[in-house]
Phi, psi and omega in degrees: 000137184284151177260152211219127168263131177316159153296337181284343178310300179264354092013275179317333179290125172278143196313143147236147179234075187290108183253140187248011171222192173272148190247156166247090154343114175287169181258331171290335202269344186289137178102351169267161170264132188242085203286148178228116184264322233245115152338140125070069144258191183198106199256091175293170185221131172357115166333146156257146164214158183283037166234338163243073178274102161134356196288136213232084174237153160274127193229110191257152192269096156265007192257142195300149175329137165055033176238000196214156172221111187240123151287105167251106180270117155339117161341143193290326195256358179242164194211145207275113163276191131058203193183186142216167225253159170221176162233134134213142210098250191238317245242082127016084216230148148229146157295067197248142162289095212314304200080019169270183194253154166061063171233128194237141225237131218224130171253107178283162202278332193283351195230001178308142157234143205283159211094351182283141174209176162207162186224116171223150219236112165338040231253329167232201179289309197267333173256137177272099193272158192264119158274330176182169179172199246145094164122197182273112161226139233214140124327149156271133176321000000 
């Protein structure tokens, strides 16, 4: 018997979108996987408004280790919430976000890895909240 995948199947998959320059994130773009190869891009992400309240990406580090800086900047008036813990070596870290507004949520480059990612979700007018994500990710000073 030939193997054969459903339609609901291919549906279910999620969209990926690989950017090689810097970007501006469409409100159509939400629910893709956002692969970054490309050095120094600054991928900004949509004002919230209570008509995309939920909008929702994964934005992953593909560029080889300690190569890539990848930036999501934020609406001048939204802001990076919550965080998640990492390791590196023996040492036990988290990765939290200031919750300041015009703050840009930063996977440094010295410390990158390929695979690093975060997903992050709209949840209020101002806020971007962090759900969950994998390497070194920083607030901007």
């Amino acid at each position: 018997m030939a193997n054969s995948i459903s339609n609901q199947v291919l549906r279910e998959r999620a969209k990926t979108l690989t950017v090689t320059t810097s970007t501006t994130l469409l409100e159509n773009d939400s629910f893709q996987e956002i692969n970054v190869a490309t050095d120094a891009l600054v991928i900004t992400l949509p004002k919230i408004s209570a008509d995309n309240l939920g909008l929702t990406y994964t934005i992953r580090n593909t560029g080889a280790d300690a190569n890539n800086i990848i930036t999501l900047s934020p609406n001048a008036l939204d802001a990076f919430i919550g965080g998640f813990p990492f390791v590196t070596g023996s040492t036990a870290s988290m990765n939290r976000a200031s919750g300041t507004v015009n703050k840009d949520w930063i996977n440094t480059k010295a410390t990158s890895k390929k695979g690093d990612w975060v997903t992050i979700k709209a949840v209020s007018l101002t806020n971007w909240y962090i759900q969950g994500g994998q390497g070194v990710w920083a607030s901007e000073a």
